[in-house]
C-alpha positions in Angstrom: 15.3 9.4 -4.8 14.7 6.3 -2.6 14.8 3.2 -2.8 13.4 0.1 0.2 15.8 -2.2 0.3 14.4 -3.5 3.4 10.1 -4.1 3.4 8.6 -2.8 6.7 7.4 -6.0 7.9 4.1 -6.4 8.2 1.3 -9.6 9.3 1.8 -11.9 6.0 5.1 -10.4 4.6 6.5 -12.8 2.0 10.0 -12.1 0.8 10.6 -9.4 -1.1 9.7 -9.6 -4.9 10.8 -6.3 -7.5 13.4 -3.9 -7.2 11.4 -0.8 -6.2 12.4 2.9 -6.9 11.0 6.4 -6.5 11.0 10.0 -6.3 10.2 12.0 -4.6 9.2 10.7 -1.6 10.9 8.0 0.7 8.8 4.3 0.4 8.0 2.1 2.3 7.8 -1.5 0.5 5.4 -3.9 1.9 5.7 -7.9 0.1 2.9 -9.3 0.7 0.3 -12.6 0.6 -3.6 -12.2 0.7 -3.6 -11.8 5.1 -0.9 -9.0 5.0 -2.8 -8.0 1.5 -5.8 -7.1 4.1 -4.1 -6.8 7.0 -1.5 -3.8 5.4 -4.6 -2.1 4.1 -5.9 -1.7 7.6 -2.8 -0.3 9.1 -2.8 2.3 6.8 -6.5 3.2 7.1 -6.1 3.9 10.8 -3.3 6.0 10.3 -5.3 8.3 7.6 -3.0 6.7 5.0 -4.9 8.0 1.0 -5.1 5.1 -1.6 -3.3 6.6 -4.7 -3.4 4.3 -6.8 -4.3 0.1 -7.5 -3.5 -1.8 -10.5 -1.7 -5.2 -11.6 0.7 -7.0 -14.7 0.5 -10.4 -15.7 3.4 -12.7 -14.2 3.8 -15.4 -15.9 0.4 -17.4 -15.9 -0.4 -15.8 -12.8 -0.8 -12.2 -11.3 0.7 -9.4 -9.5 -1.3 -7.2 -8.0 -0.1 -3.5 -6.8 -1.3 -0.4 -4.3 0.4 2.8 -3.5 -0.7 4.7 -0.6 0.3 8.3 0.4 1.0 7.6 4.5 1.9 11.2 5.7 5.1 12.5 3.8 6.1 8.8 1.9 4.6 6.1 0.2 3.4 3.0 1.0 3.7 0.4 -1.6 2.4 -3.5 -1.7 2.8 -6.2 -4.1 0.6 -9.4 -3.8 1.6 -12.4 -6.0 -1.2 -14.8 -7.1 0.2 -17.8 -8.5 -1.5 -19.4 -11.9 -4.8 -20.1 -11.5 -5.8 -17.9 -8.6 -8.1 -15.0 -9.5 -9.2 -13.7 -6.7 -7.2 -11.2 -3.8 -8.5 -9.3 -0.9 -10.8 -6.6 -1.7 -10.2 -3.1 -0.2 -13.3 -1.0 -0.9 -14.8 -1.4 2.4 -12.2 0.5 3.8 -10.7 2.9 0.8 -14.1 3.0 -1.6 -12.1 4.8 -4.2 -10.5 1.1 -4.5 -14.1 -0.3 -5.8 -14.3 1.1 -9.6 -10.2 0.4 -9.4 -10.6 -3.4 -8.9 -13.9 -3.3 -11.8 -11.4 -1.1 -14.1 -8.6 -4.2 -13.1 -10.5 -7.3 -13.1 -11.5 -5.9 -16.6 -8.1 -5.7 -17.9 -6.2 -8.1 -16.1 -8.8 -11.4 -14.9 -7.8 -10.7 -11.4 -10.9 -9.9 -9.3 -11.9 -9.7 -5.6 -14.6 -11.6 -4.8 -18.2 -9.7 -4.0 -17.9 -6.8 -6.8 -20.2 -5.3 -9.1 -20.5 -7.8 -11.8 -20.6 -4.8 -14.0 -18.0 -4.0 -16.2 -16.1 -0.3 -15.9 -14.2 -0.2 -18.6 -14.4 -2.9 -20.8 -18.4 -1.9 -22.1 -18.6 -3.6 -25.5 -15.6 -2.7 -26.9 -14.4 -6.6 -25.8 -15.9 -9.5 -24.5 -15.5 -10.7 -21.1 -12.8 -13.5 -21.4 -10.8 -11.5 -23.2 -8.2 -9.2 -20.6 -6.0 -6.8 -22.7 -3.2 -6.7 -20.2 -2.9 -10.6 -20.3 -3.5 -11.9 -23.9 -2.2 -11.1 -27.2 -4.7 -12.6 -29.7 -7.3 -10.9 -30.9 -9.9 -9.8 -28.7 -13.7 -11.0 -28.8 -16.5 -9.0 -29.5 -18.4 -7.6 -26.8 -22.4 -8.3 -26.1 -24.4 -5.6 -26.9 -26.4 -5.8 -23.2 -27.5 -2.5 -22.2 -25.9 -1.0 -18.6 -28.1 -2.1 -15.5 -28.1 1.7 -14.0 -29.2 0.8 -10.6 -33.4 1.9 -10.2 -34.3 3.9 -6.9 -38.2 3.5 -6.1 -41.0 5.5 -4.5 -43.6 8.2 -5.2 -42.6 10.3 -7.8 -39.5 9.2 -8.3 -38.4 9.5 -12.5 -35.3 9.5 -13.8 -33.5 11.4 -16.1 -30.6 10.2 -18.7 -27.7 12.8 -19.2 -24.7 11.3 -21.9 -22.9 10.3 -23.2 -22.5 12.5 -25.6 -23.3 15.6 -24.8 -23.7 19.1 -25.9 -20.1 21.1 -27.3 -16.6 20.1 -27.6 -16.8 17.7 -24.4 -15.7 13.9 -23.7 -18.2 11.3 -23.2 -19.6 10.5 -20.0 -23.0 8.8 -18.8 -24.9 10.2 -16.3 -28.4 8.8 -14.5 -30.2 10.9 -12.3 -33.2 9.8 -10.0 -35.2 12.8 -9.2 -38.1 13.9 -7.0 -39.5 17.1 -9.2 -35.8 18.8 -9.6 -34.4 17.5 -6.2 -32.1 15.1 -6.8 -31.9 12.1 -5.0 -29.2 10.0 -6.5 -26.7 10.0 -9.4 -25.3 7.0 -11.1 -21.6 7.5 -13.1 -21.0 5.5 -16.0 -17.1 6.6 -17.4 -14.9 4.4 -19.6 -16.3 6.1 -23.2 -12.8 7.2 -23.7 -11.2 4.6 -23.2 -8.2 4.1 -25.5 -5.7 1.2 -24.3 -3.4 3.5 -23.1 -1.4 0.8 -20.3 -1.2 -2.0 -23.5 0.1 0.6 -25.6 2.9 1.7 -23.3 4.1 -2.0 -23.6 4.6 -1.9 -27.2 6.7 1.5 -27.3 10.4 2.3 -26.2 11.4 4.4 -23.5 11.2 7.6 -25.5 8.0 6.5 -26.9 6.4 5.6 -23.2 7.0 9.7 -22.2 5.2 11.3 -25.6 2.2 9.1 -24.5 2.4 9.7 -20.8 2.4 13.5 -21.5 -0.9 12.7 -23.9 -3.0 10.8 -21.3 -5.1 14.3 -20.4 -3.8 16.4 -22.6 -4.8 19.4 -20.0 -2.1 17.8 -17.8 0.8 17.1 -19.7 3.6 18.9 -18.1 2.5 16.8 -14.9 2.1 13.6 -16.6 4.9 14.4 -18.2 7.1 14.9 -15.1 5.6 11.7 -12.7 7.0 9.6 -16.1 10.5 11.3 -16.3 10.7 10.3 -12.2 10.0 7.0 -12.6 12.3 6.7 -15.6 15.2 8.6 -13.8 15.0 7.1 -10.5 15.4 3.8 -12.3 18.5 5.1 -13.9 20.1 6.3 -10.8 19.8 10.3 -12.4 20.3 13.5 -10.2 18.3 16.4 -12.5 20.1 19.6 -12.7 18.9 22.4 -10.8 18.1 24.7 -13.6 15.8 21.9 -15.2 14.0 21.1 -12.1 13.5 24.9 -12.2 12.2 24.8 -15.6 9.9 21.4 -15.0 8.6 23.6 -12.3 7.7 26.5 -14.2 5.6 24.6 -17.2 4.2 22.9 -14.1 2.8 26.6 -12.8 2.4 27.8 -15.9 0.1 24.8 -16.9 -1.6 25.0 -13.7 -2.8 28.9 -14.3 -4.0 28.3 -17.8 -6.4 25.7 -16.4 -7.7 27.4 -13.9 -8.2 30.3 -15.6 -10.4 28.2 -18.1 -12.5 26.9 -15.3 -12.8 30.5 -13.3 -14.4 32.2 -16.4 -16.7 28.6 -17.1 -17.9 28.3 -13.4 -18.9 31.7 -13.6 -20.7 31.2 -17.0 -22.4 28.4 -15.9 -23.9 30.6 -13.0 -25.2 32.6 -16.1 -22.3 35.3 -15.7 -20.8 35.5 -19.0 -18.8 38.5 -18.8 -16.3 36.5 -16.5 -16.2 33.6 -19.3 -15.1 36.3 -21.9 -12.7 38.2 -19.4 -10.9 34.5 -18.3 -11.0 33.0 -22.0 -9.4 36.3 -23.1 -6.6 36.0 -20.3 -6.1 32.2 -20.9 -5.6 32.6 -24.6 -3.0 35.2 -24.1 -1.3 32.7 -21.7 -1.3 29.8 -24.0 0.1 32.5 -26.7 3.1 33.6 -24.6 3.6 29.5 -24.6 3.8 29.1 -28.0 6.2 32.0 -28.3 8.7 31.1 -25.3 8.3 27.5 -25.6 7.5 25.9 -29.2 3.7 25.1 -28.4 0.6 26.2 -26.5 0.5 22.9 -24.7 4.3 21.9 -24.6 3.7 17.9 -24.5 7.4 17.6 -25.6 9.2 19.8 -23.4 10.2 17.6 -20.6 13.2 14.7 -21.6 14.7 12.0 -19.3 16.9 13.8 -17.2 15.8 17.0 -17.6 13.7 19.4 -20.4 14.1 20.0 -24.1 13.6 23.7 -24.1 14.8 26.7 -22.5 14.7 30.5 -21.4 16.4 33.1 -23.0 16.3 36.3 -20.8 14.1 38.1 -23.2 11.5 34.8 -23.1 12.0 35.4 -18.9 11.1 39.1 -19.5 8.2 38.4 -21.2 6.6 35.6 -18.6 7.4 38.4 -15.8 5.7 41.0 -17.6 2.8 38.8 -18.3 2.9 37.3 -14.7 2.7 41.3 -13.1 0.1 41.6 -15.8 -2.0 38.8 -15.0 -2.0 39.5 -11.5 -3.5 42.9 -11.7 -6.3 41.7 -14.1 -7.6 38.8 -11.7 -7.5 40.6 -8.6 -10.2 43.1 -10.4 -12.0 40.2 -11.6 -12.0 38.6 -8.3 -13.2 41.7 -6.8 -16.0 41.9 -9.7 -17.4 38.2 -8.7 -17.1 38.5 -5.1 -19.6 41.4 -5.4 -22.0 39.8 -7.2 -24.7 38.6 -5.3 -26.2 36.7 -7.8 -23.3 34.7 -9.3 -22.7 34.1 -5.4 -26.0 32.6 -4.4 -25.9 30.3 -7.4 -22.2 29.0 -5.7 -22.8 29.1 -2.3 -24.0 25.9 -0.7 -24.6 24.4 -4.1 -22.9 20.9 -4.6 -21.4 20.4 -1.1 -18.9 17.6 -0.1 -18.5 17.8 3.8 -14.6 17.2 5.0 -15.8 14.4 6.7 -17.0 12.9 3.7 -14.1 13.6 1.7 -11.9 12.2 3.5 -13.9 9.2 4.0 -14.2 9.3 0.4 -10.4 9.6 -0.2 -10.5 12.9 -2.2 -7.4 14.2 -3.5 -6.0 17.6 -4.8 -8.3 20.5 -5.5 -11.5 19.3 -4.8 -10.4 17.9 -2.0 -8.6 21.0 -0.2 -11.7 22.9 -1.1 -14.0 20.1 1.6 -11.0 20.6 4.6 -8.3 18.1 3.2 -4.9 19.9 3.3 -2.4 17.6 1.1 -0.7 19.2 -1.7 2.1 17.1 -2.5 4.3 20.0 -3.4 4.3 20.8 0.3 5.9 17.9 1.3 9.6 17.5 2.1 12.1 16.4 -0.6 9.9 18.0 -3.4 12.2 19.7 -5.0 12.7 22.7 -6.0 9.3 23.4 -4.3 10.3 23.0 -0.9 12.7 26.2 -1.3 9.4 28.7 -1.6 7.1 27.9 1.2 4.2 26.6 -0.5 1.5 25.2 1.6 -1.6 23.9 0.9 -5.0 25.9 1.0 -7.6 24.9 2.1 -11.6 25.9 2.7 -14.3 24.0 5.0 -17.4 24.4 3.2 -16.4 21.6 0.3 -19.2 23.8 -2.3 -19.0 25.4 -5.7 -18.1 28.5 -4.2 -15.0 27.0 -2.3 -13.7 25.1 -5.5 -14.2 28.7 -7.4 -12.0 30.8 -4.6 -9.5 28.0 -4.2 -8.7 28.4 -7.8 -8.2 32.2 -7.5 -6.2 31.5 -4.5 -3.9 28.7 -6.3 -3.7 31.0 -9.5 -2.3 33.6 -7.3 0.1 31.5 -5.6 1.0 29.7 -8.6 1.7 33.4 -10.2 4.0 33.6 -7.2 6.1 30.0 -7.3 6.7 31.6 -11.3 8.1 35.0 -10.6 10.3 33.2 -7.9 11.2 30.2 -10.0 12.1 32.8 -13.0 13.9 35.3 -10.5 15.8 32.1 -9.2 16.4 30.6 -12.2 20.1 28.7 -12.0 22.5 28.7 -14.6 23.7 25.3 -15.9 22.6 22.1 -18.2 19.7 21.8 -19.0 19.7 18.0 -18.8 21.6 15.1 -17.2 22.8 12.3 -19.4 21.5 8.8 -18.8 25.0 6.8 -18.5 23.7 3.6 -18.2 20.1 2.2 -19.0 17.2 2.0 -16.5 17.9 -0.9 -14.5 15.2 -3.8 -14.3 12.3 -3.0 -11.9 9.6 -0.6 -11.4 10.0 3.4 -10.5 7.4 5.2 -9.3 7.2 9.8 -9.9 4.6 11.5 -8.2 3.8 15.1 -8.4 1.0 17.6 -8.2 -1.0 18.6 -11.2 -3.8 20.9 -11.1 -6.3 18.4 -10.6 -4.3 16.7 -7.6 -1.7 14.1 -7.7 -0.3 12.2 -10.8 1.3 8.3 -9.9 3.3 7.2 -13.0 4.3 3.3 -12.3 7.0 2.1 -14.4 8.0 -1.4 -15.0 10.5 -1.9 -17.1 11.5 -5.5 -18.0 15.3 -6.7 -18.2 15.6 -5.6 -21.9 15.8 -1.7 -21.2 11.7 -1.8 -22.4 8.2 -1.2 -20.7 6.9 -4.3 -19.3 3.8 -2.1 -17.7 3.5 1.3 -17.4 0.1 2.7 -15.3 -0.7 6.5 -15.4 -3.0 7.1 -12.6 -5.5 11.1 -12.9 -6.4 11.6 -9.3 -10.2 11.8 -10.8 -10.3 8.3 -9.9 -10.5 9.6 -6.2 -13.0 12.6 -7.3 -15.4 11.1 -9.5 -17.1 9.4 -6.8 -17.4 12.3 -4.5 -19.3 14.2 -7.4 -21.9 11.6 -7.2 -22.8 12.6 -3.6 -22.3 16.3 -4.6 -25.5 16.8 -6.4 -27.7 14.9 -3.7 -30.6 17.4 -2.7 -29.4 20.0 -4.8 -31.5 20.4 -8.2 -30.8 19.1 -11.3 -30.0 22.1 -13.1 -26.9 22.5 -11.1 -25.4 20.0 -11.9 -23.6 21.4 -15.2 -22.0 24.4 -12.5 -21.3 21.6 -10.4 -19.6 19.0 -12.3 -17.8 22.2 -14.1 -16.8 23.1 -10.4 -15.1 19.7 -10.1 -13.8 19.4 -14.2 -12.3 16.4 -13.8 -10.8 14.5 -16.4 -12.5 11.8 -18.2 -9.6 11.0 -20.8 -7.5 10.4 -17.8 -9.5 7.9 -15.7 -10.7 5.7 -18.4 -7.0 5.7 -19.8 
């Protein structure tokens, strides 16, 4: 736990505003007006520093305006205070792009805006007219114009395009897609998200503390524990609480465990979507009996409830440890065959190689985070870093592959299953004895905690804000899709359209979590 008592000054530091906490990395708090705003951002861009995360609350009748950075093994976070009747702050696209559909998603919710933007709105569609900003106003809002979405047009010789979404075939959230194709070569994809948008930051406001962590661990339902976990950091660092070391264990171990049943989904769909569907019956099989052992050893398949303030809500008998070992050993044995099945496959491995590339140059131009972006040469995996506990006992380090194609994002997943199979057997062989929880002695104090931690996808930024009655004055949940939804759209450039179901599965990113 840290906490920056002292900003790091930098070119148009203001005095400090909020009392800022956070686990589990050490911050660096950066008060700031519009210059240092601009001038903060490019410090950390020369340094390689990743935007996490941008978003903003309403201050009275004006705005505050918020970025988190990961710079090396901490974070950098600013604060930018626009007093009533100033919109407008620096924008930060030029250098971060993943900061573009960020300051849209904002200036949609909030009113705050940097000037120059696509007029477009991201997340707002119909649902809301555009004077209406849920984050600032509590009447009712006004109805939305029904104007269609100005996809932009690419022109020349043969040039069609072709509509994909947003609804689309199976059990699979909406998402707009517009292709512009020369015969099957694709030359450019346009994203429209925000279809699942659900008013998840408003709602945190209007639920207690207990309330704030059942709907963090419901954002993406496919990344609860993690959600789960970034919330119960925030919460705890703002409560001054240590976490006993069997609980961390036991955080840890959903963590894993949620980690291998989602990539054990996406091995067997990749596959199927390269028309090998003996791997999709093989993996489903394997994930189901995962999810089963879950509901057995831990009250649900998906154990949204299983994390509290200061620690979990459930625990291991040794017979429940037995079993997860046993399963573990099990599940090991089963997907090195099936690795050794797909890897000698020439035809499942033509379809993957080279198809839907992101060079490591681009992604890190790009910002990509987690997965998708150790598969293109980015080696971050928060879990790696000092101070995240209990990982740093078990030598984790991030994998990585250069290629940045289908085939990458498929072995990386076998090689993080693997590892993740590991990190459980050692947490379970470690486990410690003791509580299971810490109590909370004294309410969070007034300010805003930050919890960070690795989900499958990459890393999950809970922000809390909570207001000097003890409630949630903001709470943002950031999915690190934000950072990967962009790069898909340069994935499928030159490749040919019917690829593009194997490559967007490749990335399965989260569309519940970015639109929030």
């Amino acid at each position: 736990m840290s906490e920056g008592a002292a900003p790091v000054r930098a070119p148009g530091t203001v005095p400090a505003g909020p009392r800022v906490v956070g686990a589990p990395l050490p911050l660096q708090l950066h008060a700031v007006d519009a210059h240092g705003w601009s001038a903060l951002a490019r410090q950390l861009h020369a340094r390689g520093a990743r935007l996490l995360s941008l978003w903003g609350e309403a201050v009275g009748q004006g705005y505050r305006i918020w970025a988190c950075w990961l710079d090396g093994a901490q974070l950098a976070v600013a604060w930018l205070d626009l007093p009533p009747g100033v919109r407008h702050y620096p924008a930060m696209h030029d250098l971060f792009p993943v900061a573009e559909r960020m300051q849209r998603g904002l200036r949609d919710l909030l009113g705050a805006e940097v000037p120059g933007i696509d007029p477009r709105g991201w997340l707002r569609h119909q649902a809301w007219g555009e004077d209406w900003h849920p984050l600032r106003d509590d009447a009712a809002p006004t109805p939305g114009a029904n104007e269609p979405y100005r996809f932009v047009t690419v022109d020349g010789v043969g040039v069609h395009e072709v509509a994909v979404g947003p609804v689309h075939a199976g059990v699979i959230e909406p998402g707009q897609f517009r292709f512009s194709v020369v015969g099957e070569k694709v030359l450019r994809l346009e994203q429209r998200l925000g279809f699942t948008h659900k008013g998840v930051a408003r709602r945190f406001a209007q639920l207690d503390l207990d309330g704030g962590l059942k709907l963090a661990a419901r954002v993406s339902g496919d990344s609860a524990a993690a959600y789960a976990w970034a919330y119960c950091m925030a919460l705890e660092a703002l409560a001054a609480v240590q976490v006993p070391p069997r609980a961390l264990h036991l955080r840890a171990l959903l963590l894993e465990r949620e980690r291998i049943a989602n990539h054990l989904g996406d091995l067997g769909a990749i596959a199927n979507d390269a028309g090998f569907g003996f791997a999709l019956a093989q993996f489903a099989r394997l994930k189901e009996d995962w999810l089963r052992l879950n509901a057995q050893t831990l009250g649900a398949r998906y154990p949204m409830d299983a994390l509290r303030p200061g620690g979990v809500a459930v625990d291991l008998g040794a017979d429940a440890a037995a079993r997860m070992r046993a399963q573990g050993d099990a599940l090991v044995a089963e997907a090195q065959r099936l690795r050794a099945i797909v890897d000698e496959h020439e035809g499942l491995q033509d379809r993957l190689r080279g198809t839907g590339r992101v060079a490591p140059e681009l992604a890190q131009r790009l910002g990509m985070l987690g997965l998708a972006a150790r598969a293109s040469g980015q080696a971050l995996d928060v879990r790696a870093l000092a101070g995240c506990a209990p990982y740093e006992s078990f030598g984790l380090r991030a994998r990585t592959y250069e290629s940045g194609d289908v085939a990458a994002r498929f072995n990386l997943r076998f090689d993080e299953l693997f590892e993740a199979l590991r990190l459980c057997r050692d947490l379970l062989d470690t486990l410690p004895a003791g509580p299971l929880h810490a109590a909370l002695e004294q309410p969070p104090q007034p300010g805003v905690g930050l919890g960070l931690i690795e989900g499958w996808r990459g890393p999950v930024l809970v922000a809390l804000h909570v207001g000097e009655a003890g409630r949630i004055a903001r709470c943002h949940a950031h999915d690190p899709s934000w950072q990967n939804w962009p790069a898909l759209e340069w994935a499928v450039v030159n490749d040919i359209i019917a690829d593009f179901p194997l490559i967007n599965k490749s990335f399965n990113l989260s569309y519940s979590g970015h639109d929030g």
